[in-house]
C-alpha positions, 0 to 999 in steps of 0.5 A, a space after each residue: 300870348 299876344 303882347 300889348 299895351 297894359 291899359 287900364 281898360 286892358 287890366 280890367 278886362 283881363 279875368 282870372 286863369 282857369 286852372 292856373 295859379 297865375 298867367 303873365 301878360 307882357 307890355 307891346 311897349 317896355 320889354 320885361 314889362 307885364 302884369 301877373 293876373 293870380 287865381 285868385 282875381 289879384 293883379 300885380 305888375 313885375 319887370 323881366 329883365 336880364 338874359 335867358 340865363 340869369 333873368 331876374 323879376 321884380 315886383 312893382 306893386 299891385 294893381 289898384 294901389 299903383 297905376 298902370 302909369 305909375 307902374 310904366 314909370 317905376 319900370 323904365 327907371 329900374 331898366 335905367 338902372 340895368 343899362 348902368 349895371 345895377 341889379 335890382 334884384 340882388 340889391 334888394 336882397 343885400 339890404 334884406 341882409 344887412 341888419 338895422 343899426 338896432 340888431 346890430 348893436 344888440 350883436 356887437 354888446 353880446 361880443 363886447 360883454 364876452 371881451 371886456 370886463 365892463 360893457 355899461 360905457 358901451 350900452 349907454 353911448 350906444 344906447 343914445 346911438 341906438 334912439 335915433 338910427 335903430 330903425 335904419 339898415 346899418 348901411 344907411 348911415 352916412 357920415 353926416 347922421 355921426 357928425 349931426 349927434 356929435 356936434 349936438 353933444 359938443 354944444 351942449 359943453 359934453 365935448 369928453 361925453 360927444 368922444 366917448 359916444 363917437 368911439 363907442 359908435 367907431 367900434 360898433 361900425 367898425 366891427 360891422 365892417 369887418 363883417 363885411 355888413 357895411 362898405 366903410 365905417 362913416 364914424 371914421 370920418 367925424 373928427 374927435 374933439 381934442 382931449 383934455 390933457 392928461 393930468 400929470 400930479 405926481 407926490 413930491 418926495 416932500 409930500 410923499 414922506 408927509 403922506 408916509 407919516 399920516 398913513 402909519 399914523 392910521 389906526 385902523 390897520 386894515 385901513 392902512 394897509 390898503 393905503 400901504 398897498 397903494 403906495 408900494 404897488 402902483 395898484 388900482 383902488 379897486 383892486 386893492 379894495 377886491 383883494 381877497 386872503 386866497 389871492 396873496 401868498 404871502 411867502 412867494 411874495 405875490 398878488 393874483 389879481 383876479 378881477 383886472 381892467 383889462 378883464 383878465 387876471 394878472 400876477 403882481 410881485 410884492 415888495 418884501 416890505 409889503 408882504 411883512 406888513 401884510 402879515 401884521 394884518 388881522 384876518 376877521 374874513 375873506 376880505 383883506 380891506 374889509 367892511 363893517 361887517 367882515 363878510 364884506 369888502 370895504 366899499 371905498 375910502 373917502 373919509 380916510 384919504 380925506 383925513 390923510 390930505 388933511 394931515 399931510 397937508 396934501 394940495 390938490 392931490 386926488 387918490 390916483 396920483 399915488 398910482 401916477 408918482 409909483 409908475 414915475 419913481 419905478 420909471 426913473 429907476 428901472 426903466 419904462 418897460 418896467 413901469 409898464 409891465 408893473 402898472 400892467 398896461 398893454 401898451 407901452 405908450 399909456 405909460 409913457 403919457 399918463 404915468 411916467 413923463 420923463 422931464 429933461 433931467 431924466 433925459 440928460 441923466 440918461 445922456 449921460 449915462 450913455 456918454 460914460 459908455 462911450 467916452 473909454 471906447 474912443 481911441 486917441 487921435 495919434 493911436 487912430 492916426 497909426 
């Protein structure tokens, strides 16, 4: 078929094809470019590009709503792009492929929900994630859009809330990274603001006998024991307040903590003193702490750890502590590896920064004791000298 230049005049004149779907008409001018004329009557424009083997076609738009110009434009701009290497045709393929920052997020929250014993943090960062980008391809982030929320949430004094949202919206595109849906993870770019520092009150040994005193003064002895078990274990509140009859043997002297932070259950020796108070207990249900009704497990203890500061004269003491000065006192005696392994961290580290910071008494006594080791070993200089 003759070449020439697509015209407006030329287009219009061209009619339908008799017992064809289609017929191409190509340009004099651009190579590949031509306008595809349908059965029925519709006039679309296209760019052929590409060698006899691989040769690729692109959709420029139909006639009517593009111009014949318009169509010459977006066609010598796509060859542009050829003569650098792009490839149109697989570019716009790839981004049909990659999914929006919504789908996305509603993949990585199923995988999230299957991993961790709680996704609500997840789903409400990335919910707010999710308000502004869920129409866009993941790929169109930039590290600007992350900086743009974070910095908004930081001014409005949300500096812990803005790091929570930015390392939920990490993971999220992190994961999309390791699928090979994005090239790199823009969030890894925002700089989190700095961390409040850890709190770091433990029980003095002053306070922790007053506190002793005020908890086998309790009346209550399911009450007690929940406190009991808080100070002897090092243990969550949570957990000591889930804690089922079925998961303390009693005579092995171990606790089976089904549900855990971590997600998955985990074994916990008890101390002799504390399953012997365990015994002691009244059995009315399923539950060790139980509620008012004994079918239910205690929701929290507020009113009583408010009463037990009261009568301890406790300052400034929050519930957690407890857990903090039990991690501190196993650390200085067994060791931090021991204090993990009883506070039950996965890493090491938590341990040494949130729970049991050695000061430099403990690092001179551990100095020392390193010295006593050494000191007999040297031989005197006169038996070196021989």
């Amino acid at each position: 078929m003759e070449k020439r230049r697509l015209t407006k005049r030329l287009i219009d004149s061209l009619a339908a094809p008799a017992g064809k779907d289609r017929v191409r008409h190509y340009d004099s001018e651009i190579p590949g470019f031509g306008v595809t004329v349908y059965a029925s009557g519709r006039k679309a424009f296209f760019l052929q590009y590409g060698p006899e083997k691989r040769r690729r076609r692109v959709k420029l738009g139909d006639y009517g709503p593009m111009t014949p110009d318009a169509a010459r434009e977006r066609a010598l701009a796509i060859l542009a792009e050829v003569v650098k290497g792009s490839d149109p045709v697989e570019e716009r393929r790839r981004i049909r492929e990659v999914p929006t920052f919504k789908a996305w997020t509603e993949t990585y929250l199923e995988e999230v929900e299957r991993r961790k014993k709680s996704a609500r943090n997840d789903k409400r960062y990335l919910g707010m994630a999710v308000k502004r980008w869920g129409s866009r391809t993941l790929d169109s982030l930039a590290a600007e859009d992350v900086r743009k929320v974070f910095q908004s949430m930081t001014a409005k004094g949300k500096r812990i809330d803005a790091n929570r949202w930015l390392a939920s919206v990490r993971a999220c595109l992190q994961a999309a990274w390791r699928e090979d849906k994005i090239p790199d993870n823009p969030a890894m770019k925002v700089k989190p603001n700095p961390e409040n520092p850890p709190r770091d009150r433990v029980l003095s040994d002053d306070e922790l006998t007053r506190l002793l005193e005020a908890v086998d003064n309790l009346e209550d002895p399911h009450v007690r024991a929940a406190f009991t078990m808080l100070i002897e274990t090092g243990a969550r509140l949570s957990e000591v307040l889930r804690t089922r009859w079925e998961d303390v043997d009693l005579d092995a002297t171990i606790w089976r903590i089904p549900s855990t932070k971590s997600g998955r259950p985990q074994l916990l020796p008890l101390a002799t003193s504390t399953a012997a108070m365990l015994r002691t207990v009244p059995r009315l249900g399923p539950w060790v702490i139980p509620g008012r009704d004994p079918d239910n497990r205690r929701s929290d203890l507020k009113k009583p750890w408010a009463a037990l500061k009261e009568a301890a004269e406790l300052d400034g003491v929050h519930i957690h502590d407890l857990r903090r000065t039990f991690g501190l006192h196993v650390a200085r005696r067994a060791g931090l590896h021991v204090a993990s392994k009883l506070l039950r961290h996965s890493d090491i580290r938590v341990t040494e920064r949130h729970y049991a910071p050695l000061g430099l008494d403990d690092l001179r006594k551990g100095l020392e004791a390193r010295d006593a080791v050494i000191v007999p070993l040297r031989r005197p200089k006169a038996e070196n000298k021989s």
